[in-house]
VODOLUM-944598 format. One line per 2 residues: number of its first residue (from 1); their letters; for each residue x, y, z of C-alpha. Coordinates in nm, 3 decimals, padded with zeros to 5 digits. Layout:
NUM> a> X Y Z  ...
***
This chain:
1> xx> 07.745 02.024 15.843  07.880 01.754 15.607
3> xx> 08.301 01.727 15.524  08.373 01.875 15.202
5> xx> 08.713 01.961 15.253  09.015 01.731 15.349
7> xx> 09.303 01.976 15.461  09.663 01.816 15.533
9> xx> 09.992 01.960 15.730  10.254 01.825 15.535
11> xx> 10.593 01.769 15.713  10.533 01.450 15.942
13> xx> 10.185 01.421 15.799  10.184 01.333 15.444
15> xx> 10.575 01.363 15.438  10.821 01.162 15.709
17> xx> 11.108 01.411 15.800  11.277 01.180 15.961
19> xx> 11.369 01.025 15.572  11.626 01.241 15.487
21> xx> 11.845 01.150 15.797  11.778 00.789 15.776
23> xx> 11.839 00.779 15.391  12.151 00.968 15.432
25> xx> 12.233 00.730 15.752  12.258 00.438 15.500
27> xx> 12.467 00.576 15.243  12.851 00.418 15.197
29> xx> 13.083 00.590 15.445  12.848 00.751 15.679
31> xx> 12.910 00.523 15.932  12.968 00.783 16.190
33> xx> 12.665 00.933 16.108  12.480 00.631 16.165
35> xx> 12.554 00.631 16.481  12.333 00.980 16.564
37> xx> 12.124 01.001 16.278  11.773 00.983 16.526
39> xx> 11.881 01.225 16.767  11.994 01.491 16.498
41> xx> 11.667 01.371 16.283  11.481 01.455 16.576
43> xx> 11.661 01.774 16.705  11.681 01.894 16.357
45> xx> 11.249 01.884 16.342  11.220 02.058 16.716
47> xx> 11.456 02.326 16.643  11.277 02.383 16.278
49> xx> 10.941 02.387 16.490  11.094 02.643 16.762
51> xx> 11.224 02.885 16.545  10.840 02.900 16.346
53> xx> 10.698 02.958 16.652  10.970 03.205 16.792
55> xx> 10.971 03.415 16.475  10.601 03.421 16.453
57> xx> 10.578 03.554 16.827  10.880 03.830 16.733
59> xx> 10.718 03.892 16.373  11.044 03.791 16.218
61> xx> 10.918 03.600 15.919  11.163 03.464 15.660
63> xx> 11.055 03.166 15.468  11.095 02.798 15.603
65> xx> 11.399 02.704 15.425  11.538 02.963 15.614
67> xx> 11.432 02.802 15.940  11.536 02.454 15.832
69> xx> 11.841 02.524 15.742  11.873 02.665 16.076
71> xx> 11.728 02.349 16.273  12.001 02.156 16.071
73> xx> 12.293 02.389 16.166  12.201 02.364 16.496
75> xx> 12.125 01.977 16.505  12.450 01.889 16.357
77> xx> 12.650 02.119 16.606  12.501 01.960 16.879
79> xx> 12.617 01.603 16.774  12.912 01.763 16.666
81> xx> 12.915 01.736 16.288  12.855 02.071 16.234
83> xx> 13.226 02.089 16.059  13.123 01.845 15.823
85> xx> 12.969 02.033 15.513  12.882 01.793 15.271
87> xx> 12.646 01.598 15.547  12.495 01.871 15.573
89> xx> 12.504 01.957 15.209  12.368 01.590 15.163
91> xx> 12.060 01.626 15.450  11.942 01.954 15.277
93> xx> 11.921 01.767 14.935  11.760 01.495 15.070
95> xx> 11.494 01.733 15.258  11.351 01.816 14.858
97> xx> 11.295 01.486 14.811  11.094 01.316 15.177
99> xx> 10.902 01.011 15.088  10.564 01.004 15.169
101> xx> 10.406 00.762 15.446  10.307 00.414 15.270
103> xx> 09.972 00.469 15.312  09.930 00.863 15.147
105> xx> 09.857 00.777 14.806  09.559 00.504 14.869
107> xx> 09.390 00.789 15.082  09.421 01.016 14.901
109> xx> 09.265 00.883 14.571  08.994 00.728 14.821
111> xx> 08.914 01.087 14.917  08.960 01.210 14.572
113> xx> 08.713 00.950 14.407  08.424 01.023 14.670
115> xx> 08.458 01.416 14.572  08.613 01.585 14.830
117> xx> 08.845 01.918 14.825  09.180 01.776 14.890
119> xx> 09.508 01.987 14.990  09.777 02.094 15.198
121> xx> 09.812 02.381 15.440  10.182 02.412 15.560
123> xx> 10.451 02.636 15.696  10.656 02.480 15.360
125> xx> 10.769 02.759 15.125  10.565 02.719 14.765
127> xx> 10.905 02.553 14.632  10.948 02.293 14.920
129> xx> 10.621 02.203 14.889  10.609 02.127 14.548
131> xx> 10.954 01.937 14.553  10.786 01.741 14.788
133> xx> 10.480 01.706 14.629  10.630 01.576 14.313
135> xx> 10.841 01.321 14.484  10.590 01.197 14.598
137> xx> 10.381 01.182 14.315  10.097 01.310 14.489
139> xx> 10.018 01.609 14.293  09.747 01.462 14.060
141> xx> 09.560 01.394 14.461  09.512 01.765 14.540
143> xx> 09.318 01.992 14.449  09.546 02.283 14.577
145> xx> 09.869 02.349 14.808  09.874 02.634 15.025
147> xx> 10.141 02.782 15.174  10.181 03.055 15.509
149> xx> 10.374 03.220 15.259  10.057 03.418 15.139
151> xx> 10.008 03.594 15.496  10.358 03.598 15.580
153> xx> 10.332 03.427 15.950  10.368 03.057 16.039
155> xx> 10.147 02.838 16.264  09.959 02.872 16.473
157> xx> 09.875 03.201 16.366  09.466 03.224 16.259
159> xx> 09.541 03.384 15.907  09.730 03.048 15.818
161> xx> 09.380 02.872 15.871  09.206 03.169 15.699
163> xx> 09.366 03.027 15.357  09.106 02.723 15.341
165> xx> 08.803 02.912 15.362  08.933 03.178 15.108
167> xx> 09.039 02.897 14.879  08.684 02.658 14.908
169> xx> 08.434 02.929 15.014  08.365 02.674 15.280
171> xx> 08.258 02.684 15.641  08.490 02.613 15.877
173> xx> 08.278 02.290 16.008  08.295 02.160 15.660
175> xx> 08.700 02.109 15.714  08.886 01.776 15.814
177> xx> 09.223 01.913 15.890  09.496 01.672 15.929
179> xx> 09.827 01.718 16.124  10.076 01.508 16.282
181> xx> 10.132 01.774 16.562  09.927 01.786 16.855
183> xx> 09.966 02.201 16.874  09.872 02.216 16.508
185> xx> 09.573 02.008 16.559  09.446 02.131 16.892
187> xx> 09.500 02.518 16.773  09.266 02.407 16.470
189> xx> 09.017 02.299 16.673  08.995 02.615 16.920
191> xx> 09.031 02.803 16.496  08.675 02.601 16.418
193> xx> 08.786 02.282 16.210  08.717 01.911 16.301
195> xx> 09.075 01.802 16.367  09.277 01.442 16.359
197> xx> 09.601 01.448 16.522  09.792 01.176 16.333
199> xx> 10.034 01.051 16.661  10.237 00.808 16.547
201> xx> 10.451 00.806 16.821  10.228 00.747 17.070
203> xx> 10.335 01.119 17.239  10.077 01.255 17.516
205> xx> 09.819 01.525 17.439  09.929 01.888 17.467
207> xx> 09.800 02.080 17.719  09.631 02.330 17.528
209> xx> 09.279 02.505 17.546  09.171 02.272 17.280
211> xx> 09.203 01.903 17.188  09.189 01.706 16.870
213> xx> 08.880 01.585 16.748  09.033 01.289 16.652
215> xx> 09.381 01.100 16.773  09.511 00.815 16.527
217> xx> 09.794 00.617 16.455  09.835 00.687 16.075
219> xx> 09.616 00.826 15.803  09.487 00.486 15.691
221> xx> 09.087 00.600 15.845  09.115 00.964 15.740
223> xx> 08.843 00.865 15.452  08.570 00.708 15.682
225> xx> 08.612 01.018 15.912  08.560 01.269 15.604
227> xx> 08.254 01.076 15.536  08.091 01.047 15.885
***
C-alpha cells in the first residue's frame, strides 16, 4: 500500500540534542566547559535514553522532563560540574529551544505540498515538544504532534506506535516512520511501519529482531522514499 503518512521521532531526528551543549559551550566564560561539552552532550542523551527504557520496563512513568533532567544531573556529575548550578540551569534552558537539522524545513514543506500526513511521535512531554516545535518554526509543517504522554509509557512500548493509526485511521503499511535511533527504528519495523533510521553517525546496526527499512545519512531523501 501507498505512504500516506510521514511520522518523525523528534530528539536527534528533526531536533539535534547535542545544540544545547554546544551553544552553551560557546558562551563567554564557559571555557571550562568547553573543554567536555561532547562527552556530557553525549552522556547526557544515553542516560535520558536509559532511564525511558528502565522506567518503562519497571512501569515507573513520570514525564520526560523528568528523565532529562536526570540524564543532565548525572552527565554533569560525571565530568564533575555537577556543583555548578547555573550550567546546568543554562543546558536546561537551552534544551526548550534545540535547533532543528538544516535540512528539516525543505522536507518537510516537500512532504507537505505532495499531501502527505506529517507529524511527530516522541517520548517529549506535550510542552517540550511544542517549545521545540516553535523554535523551530516547524509547526505550520505538521499536521499533528503526538506525545507517549497519552498512554503513559515510553518507547519502545507498542501503544506509543498505536497513536498513528488512532490519529490517521491508517494502516500501518501506509506509515514512513522516521527516527535517528536504530532501536526506535528497528522496534517499528517488527510494530508494522516502513522505517528509515536516520544514522548520522555512521553507528552499526542494533542487533535486534528487526532492521530498518531504510539507513540514511540525514533526512534530505525522506520525500522520494514517501513517494516510492
Amino acid at each position: 500500500m501507498a505512504i500516506t503518512t510521514c511520522i518523525f521521532d523528534a530528539y536527534g531526528t528533526l531536533f539535534d540534542v547535542a545544540a544545547a551543549a554546544r551553544q552553551a559551550a560557546s558562551e563567554p566564560g564557559r571555557e571550562a566547559f568547553g573543554q567536555h561539552w561532547q562527552k556530557v552532550a553525549n552522556d547526557w542523551r544515553l542516560k535520558q535514553l536509559q532511564y525511558t527504557w528502565l522506567r518503562a520496563v519497571a512501569n515507573a512513568h513520570t514525564d520526560f522532563w523528568e528523565v532529562t533532567q536526570n540524564g543532565l544531573d548525572w552527565a554533569l556529575e560525571a565530568a564533575g560540574l555537577h556543583e555548578d548550578a547555573e550550567l546546568r540551569a543554562r543546558l536546561l534552558a537551552l534544551y526548550w529551544e534545540l535547533a532543528a537539522y538544516p535540512e528539516v524545513p525543505a522536507m518537510l514543506a516537500q512532504l507537505k505540498a505532495s499531501g502527505m500526513n506529517t507529524a511527530i511521535l516522541s517520548n517529549g512531554s506535550p510542552d517540550m515538544l511544542k517549545g521545540a516545535v516553535e523554535s523551530a518554526e516547524v509547526q505550520a509543517l505538521l499536521d499533528d504532534v503526538l506525545s507517549v504522554e497519552d498512554v503513559q509509557i515510553f518507547k519502545p512500548a507498542a501503544q506509543v506506535y498505536d497513536l498513528v493509526g488512532q490519529r490517521f485511521n491508517c494502516a500501518k503499511d501506509e506509515v514512513l516512520f522516521v527516527s535517528s535511533n536504530g532501536w526506535d527504528a528497528a522496534c517499528a519495523t517488527g510494530y508494522g511501519f516502513t522505517t528509515a533510521w536516520v544514522n548520522r553517525a555512521g553507528e552499526p546496526v542494533d542487533r535486534m529482531p528487526w532492521t530498518p527499512t531504510h539507513i540514511l545519512s540525514d533526512l534530505t531523501s525522506i520525500p522520494d522514499l514517501a513517494s516510492v
